[in-house]
C-alpha positions as CSV (number, residue, x, y, z in Angstrom):
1,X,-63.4,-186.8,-177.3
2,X,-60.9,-184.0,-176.5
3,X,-57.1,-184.8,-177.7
4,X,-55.0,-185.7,-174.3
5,X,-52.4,-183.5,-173.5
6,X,-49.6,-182.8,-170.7
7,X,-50.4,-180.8,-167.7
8,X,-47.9,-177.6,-167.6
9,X,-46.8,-178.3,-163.9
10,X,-46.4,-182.1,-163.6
11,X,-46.8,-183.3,-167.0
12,X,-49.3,-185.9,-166.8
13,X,-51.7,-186.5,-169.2
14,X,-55.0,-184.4,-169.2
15,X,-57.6,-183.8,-172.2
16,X,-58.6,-180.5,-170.6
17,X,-57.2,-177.6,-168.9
18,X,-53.7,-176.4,-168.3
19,X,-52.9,-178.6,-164.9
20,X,-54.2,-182.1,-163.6
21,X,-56.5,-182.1,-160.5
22,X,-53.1,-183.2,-158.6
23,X,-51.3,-179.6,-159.2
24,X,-54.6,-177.6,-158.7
25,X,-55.8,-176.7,-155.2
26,X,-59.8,-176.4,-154.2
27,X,-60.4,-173.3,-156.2
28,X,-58.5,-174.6,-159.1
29,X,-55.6,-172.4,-159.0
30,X,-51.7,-173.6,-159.3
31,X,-50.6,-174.8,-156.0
32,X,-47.5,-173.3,-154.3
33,X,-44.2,-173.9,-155.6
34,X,-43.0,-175.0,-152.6
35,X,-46.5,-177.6,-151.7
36,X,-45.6,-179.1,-155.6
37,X,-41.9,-180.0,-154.7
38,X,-43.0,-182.0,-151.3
39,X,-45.9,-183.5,-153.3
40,X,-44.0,-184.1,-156.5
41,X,-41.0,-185.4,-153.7
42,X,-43.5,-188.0,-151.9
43,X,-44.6,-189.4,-155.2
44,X,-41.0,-190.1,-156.7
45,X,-40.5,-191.4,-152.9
46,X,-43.7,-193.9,-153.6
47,X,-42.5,-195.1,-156.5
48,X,-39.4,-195.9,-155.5
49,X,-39.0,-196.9,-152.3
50,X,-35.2,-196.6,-151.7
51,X,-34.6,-193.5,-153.1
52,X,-33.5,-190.9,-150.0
53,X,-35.5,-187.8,-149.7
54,X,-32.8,-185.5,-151.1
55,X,-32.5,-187.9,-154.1
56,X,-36.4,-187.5,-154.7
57,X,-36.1,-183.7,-154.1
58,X,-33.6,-183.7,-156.8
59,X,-35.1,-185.2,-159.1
60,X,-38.3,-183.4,-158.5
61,X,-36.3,-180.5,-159.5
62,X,-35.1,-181.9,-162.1
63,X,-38.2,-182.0,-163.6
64,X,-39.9,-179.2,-162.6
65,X,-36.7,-177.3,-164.8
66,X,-38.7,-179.0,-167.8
67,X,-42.5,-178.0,-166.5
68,X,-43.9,-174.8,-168.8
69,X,-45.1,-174.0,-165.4
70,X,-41.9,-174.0,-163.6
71,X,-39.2,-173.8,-165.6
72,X,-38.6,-170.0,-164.9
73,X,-39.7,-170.0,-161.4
74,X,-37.1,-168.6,-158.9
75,X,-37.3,-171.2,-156.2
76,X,-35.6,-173.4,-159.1
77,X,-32.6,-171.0,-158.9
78,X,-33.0,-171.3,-155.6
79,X,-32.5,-175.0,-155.4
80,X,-29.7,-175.0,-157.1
81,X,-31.5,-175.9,-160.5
C-alpha cells in the first residue's frame, strides 16, 4: 500500500499523485487558480456555516500561501496575500 501524502494544491491526503481528484479537472490537469479559490471558498463556507464569504475567501488564501502549488502564484499577490 502506497505511503499517504498531502496533495500540493489543497493539502488533503492522497497516496498517489501530486493533487486530489477535487483540485484536478476531467483531463487531470491543475484547475484554475481562480475555480480553486471559489471551490476551496464554498468548502470553508460548508464547514462553517456563519463564516461570510470574504471571511472564507480569506482564509482560502490563507492557505493557498502554504500550497506547493500556490504559494508563488501571482493571483496570491493579487489578493492581497
Amino acid at each position: 500500500m502506497p505511503h499517504a501524502h498531502a496533495c500540493d494544491s489543497c493539502g488533503m491526503p492522497i497516496e498517489t499523485g501530486q493533487y486530489c481528484q477535487y483540485c484536478v479537472d476531467a483531463s487531470g490537469q491543475l484547475q484554475s487558480f481562480d475555480e480553486t479559490v471559489a471551490r476551496m471558498s464554498q468548502f470553508w463556507a460548508s464547514r462553517e456555516p456563519g463564516l461570510t464569504p470574504a471571511d472564507a475567501e480569506k482564509r482560502t488564501l490563507a492557505h493557498m500561501a502554504q500550497m506547493p502549488a500556490w504559494k508563488d502564484h501571482p493571483g496570491l499577490k493579487a489578493r492581497g496575500r
